[in-house]
N, C-alpha and C positions, 0 to 999 in steps of 0.2 A: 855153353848154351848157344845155341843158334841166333844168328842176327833176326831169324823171323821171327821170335818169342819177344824182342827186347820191346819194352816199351820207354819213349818219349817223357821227361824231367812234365810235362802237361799231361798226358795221358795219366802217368801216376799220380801226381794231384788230383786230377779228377776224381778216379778212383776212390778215393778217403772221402767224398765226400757226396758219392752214391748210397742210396737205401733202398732194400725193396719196399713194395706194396702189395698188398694184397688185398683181393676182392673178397667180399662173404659171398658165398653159397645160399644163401637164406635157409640152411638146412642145418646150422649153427656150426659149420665148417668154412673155410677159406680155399682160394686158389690164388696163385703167382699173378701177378698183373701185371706190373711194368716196374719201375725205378722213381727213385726222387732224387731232387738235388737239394739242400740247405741252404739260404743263402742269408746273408745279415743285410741290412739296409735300415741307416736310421737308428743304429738300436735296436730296432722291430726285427723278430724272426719268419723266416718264411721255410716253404718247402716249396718246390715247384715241381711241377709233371706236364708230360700231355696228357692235350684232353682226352683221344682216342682214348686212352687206361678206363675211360667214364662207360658207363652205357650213356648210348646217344640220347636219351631225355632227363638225365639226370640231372639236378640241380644242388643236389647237398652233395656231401661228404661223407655222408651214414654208410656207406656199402664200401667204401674204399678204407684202408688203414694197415697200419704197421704191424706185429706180431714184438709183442714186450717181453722181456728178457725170460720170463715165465713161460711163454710158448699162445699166453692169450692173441686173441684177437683185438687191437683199440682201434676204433673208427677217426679219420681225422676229424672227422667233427666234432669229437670229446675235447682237443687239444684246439680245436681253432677258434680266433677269436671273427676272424672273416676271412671269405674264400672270393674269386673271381673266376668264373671256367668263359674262357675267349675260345670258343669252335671253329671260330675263323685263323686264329693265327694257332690254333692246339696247344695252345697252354691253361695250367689251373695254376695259379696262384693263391696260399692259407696260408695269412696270416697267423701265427699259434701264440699263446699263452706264453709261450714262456722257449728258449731252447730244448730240443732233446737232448737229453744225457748223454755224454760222452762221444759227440757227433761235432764234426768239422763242418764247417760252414764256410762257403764263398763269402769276404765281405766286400763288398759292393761300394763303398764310402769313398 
């Protein structure tokens, strides 16, 4: 394999502990949005994104979410216990309930 394919002992880390997201459609469909990252802190579980992934007025979670192993659409807001969206520095921060299944997480401690 080519040295330009290989990736970096951080890059692949990384990797495991990326997810996509998806936007609803309001039309009871989805599209691709951006990525999330997992991270632990505390015990407490988080997910983080940019904020750009938001429409620019958006304040909740309701339009954005994951796709379950089923093929459904879940909004983060079903699974958050609190969120943060920073515009200024483009980060969301959700706190959730509880970990997702079978998902790596950065732990931060």
């Amino acid at each position: 394999m080519s040295k330009k394919f290989k990736v970096n002992e951080y890059e692949l880390n990384a990797q495991r502990h990326i997810y996509p997201l998806y936007m609803a459609d309001g039309r009871g469909g989805y599209d691709f949005s951006s990525t999330m990252t997992f991270v632990r802190f505390k015990n407490e579980n988080f997910c983080v994104f940019a904020a750009h992934a938001l429409p620019s007025k958006a304040r909740d979670l309701d339009q954005i979410g994951v796709l379950t192993t089923d093929g459904e659409f879940m909004a983060l807001s079903e699974v958050e216990v609190s969120h943060k969206i920073c515009r200024d520095r483009d980060l969301v921060a959700c706190r959730t309930i509880g970990p997702f299944e079978y998902k790596n997480y950065f732990e931060l401690d």
